[in-house]
PADREN-679768 format. One record per residue (C-alpha): residue number from 1; residue in three letters; x, y, z. Coordinates in Angstrom, 2 decimals, padded with zeros to 5 digits. Layout:
<nodes>
+-----+--------+---------+---------+---------+
: num : residu :       X :       Y :       Z :
+-----+--------+---------+---------+---------+
: NUM :    ALA :       X :       Y :       Z :
...
+-----+--------+---------+---------+---------+
</nodes>
This chain:
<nodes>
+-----+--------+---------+---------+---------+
: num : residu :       X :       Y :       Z :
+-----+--------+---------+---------+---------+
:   1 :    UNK : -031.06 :  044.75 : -023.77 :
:   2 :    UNK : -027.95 :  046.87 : -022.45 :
:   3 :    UNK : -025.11 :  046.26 : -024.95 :
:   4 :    UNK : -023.40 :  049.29 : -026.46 :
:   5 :    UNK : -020.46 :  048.33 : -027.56 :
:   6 :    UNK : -018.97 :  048.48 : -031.04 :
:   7 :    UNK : -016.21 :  045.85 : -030.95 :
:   8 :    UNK : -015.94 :  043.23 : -028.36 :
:   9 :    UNK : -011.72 :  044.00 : -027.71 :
:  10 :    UNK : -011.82 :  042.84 : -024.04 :
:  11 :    UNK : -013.62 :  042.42 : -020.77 :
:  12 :    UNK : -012.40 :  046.09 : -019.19 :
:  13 :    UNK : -015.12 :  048.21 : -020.77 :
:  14 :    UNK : -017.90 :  046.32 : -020.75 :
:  15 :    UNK : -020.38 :  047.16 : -017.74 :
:  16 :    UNK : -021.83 :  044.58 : -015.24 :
:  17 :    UNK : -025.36 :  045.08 : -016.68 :
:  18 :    UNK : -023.52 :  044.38 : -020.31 :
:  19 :    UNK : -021.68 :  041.20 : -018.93 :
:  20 :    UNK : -025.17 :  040.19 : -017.46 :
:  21 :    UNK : -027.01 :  041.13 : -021.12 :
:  22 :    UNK : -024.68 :  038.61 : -022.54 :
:  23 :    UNK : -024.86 :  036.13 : -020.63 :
:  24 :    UNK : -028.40 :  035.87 : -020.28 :
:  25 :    UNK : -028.61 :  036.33 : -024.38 :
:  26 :    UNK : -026.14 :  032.67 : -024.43 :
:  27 :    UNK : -028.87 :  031.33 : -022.08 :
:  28 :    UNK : -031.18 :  031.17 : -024.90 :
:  29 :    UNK : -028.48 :  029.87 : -026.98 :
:  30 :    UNK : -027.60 :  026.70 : -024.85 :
:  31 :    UNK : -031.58 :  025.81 : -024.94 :
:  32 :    UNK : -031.07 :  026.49 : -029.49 :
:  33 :    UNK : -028.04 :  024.68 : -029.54 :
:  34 :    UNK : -029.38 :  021.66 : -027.69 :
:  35 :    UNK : -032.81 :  021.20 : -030.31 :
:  36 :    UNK : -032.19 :  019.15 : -033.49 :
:  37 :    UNK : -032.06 :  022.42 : -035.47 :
:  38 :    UNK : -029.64 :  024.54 : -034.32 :
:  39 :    UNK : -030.09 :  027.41 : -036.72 :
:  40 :    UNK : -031.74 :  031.12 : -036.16 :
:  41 :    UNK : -031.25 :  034.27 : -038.63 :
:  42 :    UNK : -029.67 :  036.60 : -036.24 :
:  43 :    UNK : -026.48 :  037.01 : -038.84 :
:  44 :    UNK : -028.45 :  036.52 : -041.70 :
:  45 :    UNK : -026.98 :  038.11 : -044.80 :
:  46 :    UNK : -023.88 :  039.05 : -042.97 :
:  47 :    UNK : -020.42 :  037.71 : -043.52 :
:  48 :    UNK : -017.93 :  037.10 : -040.90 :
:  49 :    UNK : -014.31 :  036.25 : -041.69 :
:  50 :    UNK : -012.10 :  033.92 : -038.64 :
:  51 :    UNK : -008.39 :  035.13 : -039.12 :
:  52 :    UNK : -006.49 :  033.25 : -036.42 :
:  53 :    UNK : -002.73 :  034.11 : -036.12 :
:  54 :    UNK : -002.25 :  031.69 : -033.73 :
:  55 :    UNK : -003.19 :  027.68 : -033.22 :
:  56 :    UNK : -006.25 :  027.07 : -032.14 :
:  57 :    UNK : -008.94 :  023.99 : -031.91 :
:  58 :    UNK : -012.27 :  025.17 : -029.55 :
:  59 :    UNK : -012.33 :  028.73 : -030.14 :
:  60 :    UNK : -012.29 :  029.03 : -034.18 :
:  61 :    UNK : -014.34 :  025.65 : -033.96 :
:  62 :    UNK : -016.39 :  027.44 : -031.83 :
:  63 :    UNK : -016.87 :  030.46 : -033.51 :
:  64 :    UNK : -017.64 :  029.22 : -037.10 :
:  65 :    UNK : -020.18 :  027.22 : -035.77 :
:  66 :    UNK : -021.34 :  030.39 : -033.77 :
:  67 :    UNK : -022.08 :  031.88 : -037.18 :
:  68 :    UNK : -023.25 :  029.40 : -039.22 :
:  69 :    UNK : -025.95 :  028.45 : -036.59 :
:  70 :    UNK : -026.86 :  032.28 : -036.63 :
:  71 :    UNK : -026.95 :  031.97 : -040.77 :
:  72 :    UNK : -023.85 :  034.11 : -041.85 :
:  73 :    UNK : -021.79 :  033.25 : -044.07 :
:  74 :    UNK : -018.28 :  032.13 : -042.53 :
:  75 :    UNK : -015.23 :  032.25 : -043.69 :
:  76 :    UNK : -012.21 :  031.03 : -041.99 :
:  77 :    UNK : -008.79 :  032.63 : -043.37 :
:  78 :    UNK : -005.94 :  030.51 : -043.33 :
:  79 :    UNK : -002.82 :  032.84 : -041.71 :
:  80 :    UNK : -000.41 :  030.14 : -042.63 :
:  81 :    UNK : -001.43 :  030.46 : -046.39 :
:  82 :    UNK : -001.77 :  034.63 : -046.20 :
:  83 :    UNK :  000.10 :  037.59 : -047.54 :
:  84 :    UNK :  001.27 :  037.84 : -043.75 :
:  85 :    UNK :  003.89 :  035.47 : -044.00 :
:  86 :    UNK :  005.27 :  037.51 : -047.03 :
:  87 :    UNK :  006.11 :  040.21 : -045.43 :
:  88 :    UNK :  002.38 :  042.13 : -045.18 :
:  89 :    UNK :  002.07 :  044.78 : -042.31 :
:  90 :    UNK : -000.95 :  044.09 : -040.20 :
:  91 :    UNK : -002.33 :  046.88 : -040.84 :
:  92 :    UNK : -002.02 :  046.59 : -044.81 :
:  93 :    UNK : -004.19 :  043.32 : -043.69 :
:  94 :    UNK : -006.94 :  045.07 : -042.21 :
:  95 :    UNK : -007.14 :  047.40 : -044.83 :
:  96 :    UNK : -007.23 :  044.74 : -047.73 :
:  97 :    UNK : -009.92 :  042.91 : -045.65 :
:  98 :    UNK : -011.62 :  046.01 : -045.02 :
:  99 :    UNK : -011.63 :  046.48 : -048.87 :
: 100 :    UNK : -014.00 :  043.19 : -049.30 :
: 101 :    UNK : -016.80 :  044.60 : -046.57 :
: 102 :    UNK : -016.79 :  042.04 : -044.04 :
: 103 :    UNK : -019.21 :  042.60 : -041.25 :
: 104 :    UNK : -017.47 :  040.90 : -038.36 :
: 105 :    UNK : -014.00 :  040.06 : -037.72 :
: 106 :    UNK : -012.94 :  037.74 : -035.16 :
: 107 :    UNK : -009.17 :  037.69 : -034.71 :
: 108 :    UNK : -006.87 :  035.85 : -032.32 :
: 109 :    UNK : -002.92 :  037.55 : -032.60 :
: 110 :    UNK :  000.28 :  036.59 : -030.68 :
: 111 :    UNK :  000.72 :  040.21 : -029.89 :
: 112 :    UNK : -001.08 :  042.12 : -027.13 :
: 113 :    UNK : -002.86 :  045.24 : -028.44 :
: 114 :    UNK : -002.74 :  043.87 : -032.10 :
: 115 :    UNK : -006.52 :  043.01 : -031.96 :
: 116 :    UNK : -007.49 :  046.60 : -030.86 :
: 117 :    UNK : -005.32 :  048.21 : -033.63 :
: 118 :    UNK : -006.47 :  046.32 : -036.20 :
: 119 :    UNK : -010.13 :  046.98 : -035.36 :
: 120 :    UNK : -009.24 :  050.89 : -035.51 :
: 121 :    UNK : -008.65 :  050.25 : -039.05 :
: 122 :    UNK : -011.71 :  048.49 : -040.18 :
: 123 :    UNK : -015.43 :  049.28 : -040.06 :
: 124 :    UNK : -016.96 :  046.18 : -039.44 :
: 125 :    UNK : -017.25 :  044.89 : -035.72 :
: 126 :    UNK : -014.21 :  042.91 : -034.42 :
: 127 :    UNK : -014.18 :  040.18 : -031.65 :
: 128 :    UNK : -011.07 :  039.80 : -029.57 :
: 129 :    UNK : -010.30 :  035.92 : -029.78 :
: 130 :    UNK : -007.07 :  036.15 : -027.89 :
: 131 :    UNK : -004.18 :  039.28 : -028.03 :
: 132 :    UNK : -000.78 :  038.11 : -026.81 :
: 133 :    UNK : -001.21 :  038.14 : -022.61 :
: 134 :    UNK : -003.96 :  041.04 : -022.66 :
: 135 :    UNK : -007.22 :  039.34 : -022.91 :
: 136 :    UNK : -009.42 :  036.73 : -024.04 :
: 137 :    UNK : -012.92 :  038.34 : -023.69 :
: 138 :    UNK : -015.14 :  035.36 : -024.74 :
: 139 :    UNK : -013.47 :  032.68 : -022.41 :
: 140 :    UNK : -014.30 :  034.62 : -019.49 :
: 141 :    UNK : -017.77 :  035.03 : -020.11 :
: 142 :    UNK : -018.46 :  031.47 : -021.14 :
: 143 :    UNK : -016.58 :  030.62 : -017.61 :
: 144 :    UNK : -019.09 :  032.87 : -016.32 :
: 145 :    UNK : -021.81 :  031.47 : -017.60 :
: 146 :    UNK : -020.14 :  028.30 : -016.56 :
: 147 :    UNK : -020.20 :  029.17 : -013.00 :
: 148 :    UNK : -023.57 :  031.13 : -013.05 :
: 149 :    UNK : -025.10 :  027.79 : -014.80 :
: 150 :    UNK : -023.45 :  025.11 : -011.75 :
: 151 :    UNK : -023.84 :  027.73 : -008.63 :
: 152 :    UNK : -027.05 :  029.46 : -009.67 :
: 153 :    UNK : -025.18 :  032.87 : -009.63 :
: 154 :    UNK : -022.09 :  034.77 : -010.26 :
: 155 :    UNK : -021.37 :  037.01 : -007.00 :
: 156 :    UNK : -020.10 :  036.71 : -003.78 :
: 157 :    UNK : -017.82 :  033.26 : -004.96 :
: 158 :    UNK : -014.44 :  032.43 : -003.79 :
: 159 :    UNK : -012.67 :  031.82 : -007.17 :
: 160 :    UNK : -009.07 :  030.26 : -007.09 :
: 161 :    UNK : -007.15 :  030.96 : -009.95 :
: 162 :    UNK : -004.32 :  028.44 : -010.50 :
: 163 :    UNK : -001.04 :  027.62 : -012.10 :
: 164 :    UNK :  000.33 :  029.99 : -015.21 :
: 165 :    UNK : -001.50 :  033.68 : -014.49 :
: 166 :    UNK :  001.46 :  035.72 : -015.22 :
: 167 :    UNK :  001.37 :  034.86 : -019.30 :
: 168 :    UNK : -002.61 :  034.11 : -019.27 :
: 169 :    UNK : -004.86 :  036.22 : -021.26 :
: 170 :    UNK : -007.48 :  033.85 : -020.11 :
: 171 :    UNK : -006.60 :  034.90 : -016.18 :
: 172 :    UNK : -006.55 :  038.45 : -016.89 :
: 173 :    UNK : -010.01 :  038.26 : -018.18 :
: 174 :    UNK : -011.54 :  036.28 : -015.87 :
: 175 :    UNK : -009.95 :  038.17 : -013.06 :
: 176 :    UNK : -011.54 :  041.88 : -014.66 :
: 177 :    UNK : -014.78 :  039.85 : -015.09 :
: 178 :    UNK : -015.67 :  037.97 : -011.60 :
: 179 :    UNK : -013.81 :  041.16 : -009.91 :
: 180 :    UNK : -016.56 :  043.35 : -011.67 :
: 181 :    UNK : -019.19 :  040.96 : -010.44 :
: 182 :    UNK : -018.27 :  041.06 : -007.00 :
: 183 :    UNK : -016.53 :  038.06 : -006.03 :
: 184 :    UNK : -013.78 :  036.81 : -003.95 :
: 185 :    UNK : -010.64 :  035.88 : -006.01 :
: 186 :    UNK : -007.48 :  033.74 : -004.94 :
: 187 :    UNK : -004.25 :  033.56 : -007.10 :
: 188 :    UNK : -002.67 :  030.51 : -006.66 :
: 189 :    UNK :  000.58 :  029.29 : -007.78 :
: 190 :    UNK :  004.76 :  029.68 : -007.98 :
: 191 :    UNK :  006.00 :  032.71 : -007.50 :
: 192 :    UNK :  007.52 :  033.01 : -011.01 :
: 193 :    UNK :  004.36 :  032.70 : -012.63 :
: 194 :    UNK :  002.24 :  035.46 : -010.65 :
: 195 :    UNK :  001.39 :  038.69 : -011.94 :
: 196 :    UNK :  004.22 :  041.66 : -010.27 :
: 197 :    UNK :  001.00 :  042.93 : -008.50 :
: 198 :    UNK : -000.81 :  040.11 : -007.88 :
: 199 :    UNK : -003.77 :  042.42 : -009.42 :
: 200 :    UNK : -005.11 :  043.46 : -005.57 :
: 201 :    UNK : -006.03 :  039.64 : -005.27 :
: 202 :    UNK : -005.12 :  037.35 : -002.45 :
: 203 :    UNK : -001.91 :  035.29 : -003.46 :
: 204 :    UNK : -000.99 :  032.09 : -002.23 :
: 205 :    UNK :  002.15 :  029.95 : -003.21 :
: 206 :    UNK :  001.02 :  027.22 : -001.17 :
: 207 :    UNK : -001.70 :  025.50 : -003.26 :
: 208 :    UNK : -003.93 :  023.85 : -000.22 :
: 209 :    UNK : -004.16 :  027.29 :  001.66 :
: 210 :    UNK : -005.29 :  028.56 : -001.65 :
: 211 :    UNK : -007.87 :  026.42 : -002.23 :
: 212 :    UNK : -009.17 :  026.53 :  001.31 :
: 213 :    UNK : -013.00 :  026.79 :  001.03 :
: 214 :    UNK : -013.49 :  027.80 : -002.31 :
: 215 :    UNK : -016.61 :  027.31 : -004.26 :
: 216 :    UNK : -014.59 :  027.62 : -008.14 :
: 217 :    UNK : -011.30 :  026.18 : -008.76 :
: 218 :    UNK : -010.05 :  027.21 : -012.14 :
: 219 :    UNK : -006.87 :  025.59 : -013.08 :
: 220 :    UNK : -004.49 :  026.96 : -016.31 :
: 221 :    UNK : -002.78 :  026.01 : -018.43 :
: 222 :    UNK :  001.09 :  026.44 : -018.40 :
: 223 :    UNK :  001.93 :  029.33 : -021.57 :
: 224 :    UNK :  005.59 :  027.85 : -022.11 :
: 225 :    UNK :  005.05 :  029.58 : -025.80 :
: 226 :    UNK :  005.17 :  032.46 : -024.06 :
: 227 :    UNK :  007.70 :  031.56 : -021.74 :
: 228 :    UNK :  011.31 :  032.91 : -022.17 :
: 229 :    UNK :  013.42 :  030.96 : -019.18 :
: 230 :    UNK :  013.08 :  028.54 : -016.60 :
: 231 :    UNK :  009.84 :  029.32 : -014.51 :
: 232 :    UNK :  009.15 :  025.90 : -013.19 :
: 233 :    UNK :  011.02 :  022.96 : -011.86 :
: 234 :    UNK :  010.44 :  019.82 : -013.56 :
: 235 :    UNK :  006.56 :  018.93 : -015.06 :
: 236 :    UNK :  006.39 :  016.36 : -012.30 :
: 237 :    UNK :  007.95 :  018.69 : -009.39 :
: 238 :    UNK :  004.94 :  021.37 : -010.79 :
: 239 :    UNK :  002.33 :  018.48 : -010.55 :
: 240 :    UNK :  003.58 :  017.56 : -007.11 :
: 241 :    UNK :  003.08 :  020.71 : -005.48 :
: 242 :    UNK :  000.53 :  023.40 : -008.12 :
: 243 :    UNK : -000.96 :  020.22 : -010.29 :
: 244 :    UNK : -004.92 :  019.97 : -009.11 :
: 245 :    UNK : -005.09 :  015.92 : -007.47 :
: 246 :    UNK : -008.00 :  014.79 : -004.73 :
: 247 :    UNK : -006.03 :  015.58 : -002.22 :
: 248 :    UNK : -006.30 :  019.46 : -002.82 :
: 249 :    UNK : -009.30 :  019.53 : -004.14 :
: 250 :    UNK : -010.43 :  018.22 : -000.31 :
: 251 :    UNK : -009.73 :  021.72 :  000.70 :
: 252 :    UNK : -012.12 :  023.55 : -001.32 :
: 253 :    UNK : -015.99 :  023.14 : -000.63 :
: 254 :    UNK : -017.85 :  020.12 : -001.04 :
: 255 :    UNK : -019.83 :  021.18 : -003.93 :
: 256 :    UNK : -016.48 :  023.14 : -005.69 :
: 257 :    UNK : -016.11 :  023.35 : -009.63 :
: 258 :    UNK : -013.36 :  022.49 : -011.33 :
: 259 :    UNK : -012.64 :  024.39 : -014.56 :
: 260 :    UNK : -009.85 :  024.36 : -017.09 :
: 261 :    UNK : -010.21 :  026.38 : -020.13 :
: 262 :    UNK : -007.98 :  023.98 : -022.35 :
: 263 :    UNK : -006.34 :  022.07 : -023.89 :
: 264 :    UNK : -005.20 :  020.55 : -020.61 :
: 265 :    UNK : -002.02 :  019.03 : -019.51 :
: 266 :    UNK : -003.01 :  015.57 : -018.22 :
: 267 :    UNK : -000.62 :  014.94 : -015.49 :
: 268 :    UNK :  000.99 :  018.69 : -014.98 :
: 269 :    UNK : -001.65 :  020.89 : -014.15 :
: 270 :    UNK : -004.50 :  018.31 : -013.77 :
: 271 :    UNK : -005.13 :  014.95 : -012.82 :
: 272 :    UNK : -007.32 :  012.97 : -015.50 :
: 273 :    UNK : -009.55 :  011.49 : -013.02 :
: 274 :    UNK : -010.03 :  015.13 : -011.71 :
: 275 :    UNK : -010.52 :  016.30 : -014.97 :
: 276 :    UNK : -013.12 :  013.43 : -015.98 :
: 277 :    UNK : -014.96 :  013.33 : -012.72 :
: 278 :    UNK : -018.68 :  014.33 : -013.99 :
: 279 :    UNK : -019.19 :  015.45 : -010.40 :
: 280 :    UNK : -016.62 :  018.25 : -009.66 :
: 281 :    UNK : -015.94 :  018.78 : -013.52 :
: 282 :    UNK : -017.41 :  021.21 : -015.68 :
: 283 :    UNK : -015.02 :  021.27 : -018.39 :
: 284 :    UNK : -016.55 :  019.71 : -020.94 :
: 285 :    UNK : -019.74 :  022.39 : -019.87 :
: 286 :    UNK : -017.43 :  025.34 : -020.47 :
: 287 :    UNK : -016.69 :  023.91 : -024.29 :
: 288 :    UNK : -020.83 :  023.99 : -024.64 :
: 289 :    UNK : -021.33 :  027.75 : -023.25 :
: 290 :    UNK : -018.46 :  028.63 : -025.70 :
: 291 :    UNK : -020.37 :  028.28 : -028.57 :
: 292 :    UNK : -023.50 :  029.43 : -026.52 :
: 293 :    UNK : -021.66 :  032.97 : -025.80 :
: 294 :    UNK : -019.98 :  033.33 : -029.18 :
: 295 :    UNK : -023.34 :  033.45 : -030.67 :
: 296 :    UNK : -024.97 :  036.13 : -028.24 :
: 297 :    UNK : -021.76 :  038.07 : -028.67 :
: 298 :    UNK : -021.66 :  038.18 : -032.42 :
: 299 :    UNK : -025.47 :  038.64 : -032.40 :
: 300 :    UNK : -025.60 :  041.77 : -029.95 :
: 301 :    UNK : -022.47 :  043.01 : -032.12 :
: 302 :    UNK : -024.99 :  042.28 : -035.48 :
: 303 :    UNK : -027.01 :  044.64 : -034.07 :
: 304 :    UNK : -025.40 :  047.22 : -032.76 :
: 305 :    UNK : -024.24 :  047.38 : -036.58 :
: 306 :    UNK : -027.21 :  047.31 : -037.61 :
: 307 :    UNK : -028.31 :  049.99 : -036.35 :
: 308 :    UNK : -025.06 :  051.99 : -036.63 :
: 309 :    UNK : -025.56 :  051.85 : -040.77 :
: 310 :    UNK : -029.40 :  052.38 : -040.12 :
: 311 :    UNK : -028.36 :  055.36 : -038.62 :
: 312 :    UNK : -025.64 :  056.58 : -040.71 :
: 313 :    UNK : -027.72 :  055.69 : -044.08 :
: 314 :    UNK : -031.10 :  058.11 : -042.06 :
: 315 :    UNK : -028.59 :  060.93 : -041.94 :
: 316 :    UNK : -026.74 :  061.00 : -045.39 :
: 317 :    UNK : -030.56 :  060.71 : -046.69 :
: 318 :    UNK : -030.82 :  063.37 : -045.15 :
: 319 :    UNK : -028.30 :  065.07 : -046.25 :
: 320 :    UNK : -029.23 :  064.43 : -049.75 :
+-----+--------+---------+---------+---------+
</nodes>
């Protein structure tokens, strides 16, 4: 299997044959997940520590259960509780942590690039779970397998991405991912929340010309945390005119997804009946592959360290 990275810090370096490695690892992992036992040895003996900086319900869920079913031993470090809010440098973190020999670290941070520098400090392998606006590695590839899963593959789509995708780490991803794999992307939304250069993707303000024929239609979620001024018009004004109803939705194909990587905004970005429709929806899907990817991800990472300290143990033998 072609997987040769260290630390999983974002989409950018990973190759299409790695994204495709991945993703055809999670496969397995939907078909585990769905038996009564969910449980395979894959992390066995191996401790993983969850240090989440910033709120969050489906991907530390996800995650802990991602390495419990793969038999490590999880623990899940409460931020709120932590030295941090004492005054501790991040970096004073990573080395304490790095002091009790973890051998993965997932870690979700307010600040971009924080995720990458902590993993320079630390020599276990890290998972990016959300930097700042940079990326969110694992959410793209369980909306790939997503896709994949509901249009039998993942090139050669026309992908609208709407609403927030100037403060989205989950758009950035997404857009390095399906752009890697070939496909068509729209960027669709107001003005003040697109990207200065639009990425090289086709940008429409108007949200039915956007969604004109397209086979995905991923809607986000508005980042007012990371919003510093008034972006949008009223909630209702955004619903009226960027806010995914029936009416839009006519525009793209017949057979269009609709994705939303949550929690949604009933009413602003989304209708509910949208949302719920088992036909057109996959959300609820995308919240199964997450677990489903997490696993191959901190399995092909397991190994990669495995064989790292197989290595490294084979040449101070040596040495000796």
């Amino acid at each position: 299997m072609t997987f040769r990275q260290r630390h999983l810090l974002g989409i950018e370096p990973l190759a299409p044959a790695e994204i495709v490695t991945l993703l055809d690892l999670a496969e397995r992992y939907v078909e585990l997940n769905r038996r009564t036992v969910k449980r395979a040895d894959a992390l066995e003996g191996l401790t993983q520590v969850n240090m989440f900086f910033e709120p969050s319900t489906r991907t530390q869920a996800s995650f802990e259960l991602a390495g419990k079913r793969l038999g490590a031993d999880v623990m899940n470090m409460a931020v709120a509780q932590s030295s941090v809010t004492k005054g501790e440098t991040l970096i004073d973190t990573a080395l304490t942590l790095n002091a009790m020999r973890p051998d993965l670290l997932v870690v979700r941070h307010p600040e971009s690039g924080a995720v990458s520098l902590l993993a320079s400090k630390v020599d276990c392998a890290v998972v990016n779970a959300g930097d700042g606006r940079h990326e969110h590695p694992t959410q793209a590839l369980l909306d790939a397998l997503t896709i994949r899963r509901a249009k039998g593959r993942l090139q050669r789509l026309t992908i609208a991405i709407c609403g927030d995708i100037a403060h989205s780490r989950v758009a950035r991803s997404n857009l390095i991912l399906l752009g890697k794999m070939e496909n068509r992307i729209r960027l669709v939304g107001p003005a003040t929340l697109m990207p200065a250069d639009g990425f090289g993707c086709e940008v429409f303000e108007d949200m039915a010309a956007g969604l004109e024929g397209a086979d995905v239609v991923m809607m986000l979620r508005l980042q007012k945390e990371r919003m510093d001024g008034g972006f949008i018009p009223s909630a209702r004004e955004y619903f009226h005119r960027w806010g995914l109803d029936a009416e839009k939705l006519a525009r793209a194909k017949p057979d269009a997804i609709v994705m939303h990587p949550g929690p949604m905004n009933r009413g602003v970005e989304i209708d509910g009946t949208i949302a719920d429709d088992i036909r057109r929806s996959v959300i609820q899907d995308q919240v199964e592959m997450g677990v489903a990817v997490r696993m191959a991800a901190l399995d092909l990472l397991a190994r990669n360290l495995r064989a790292e300290r197989g290595a490294r143990a084979t040449e101070e033998g040596i040495r000796v």
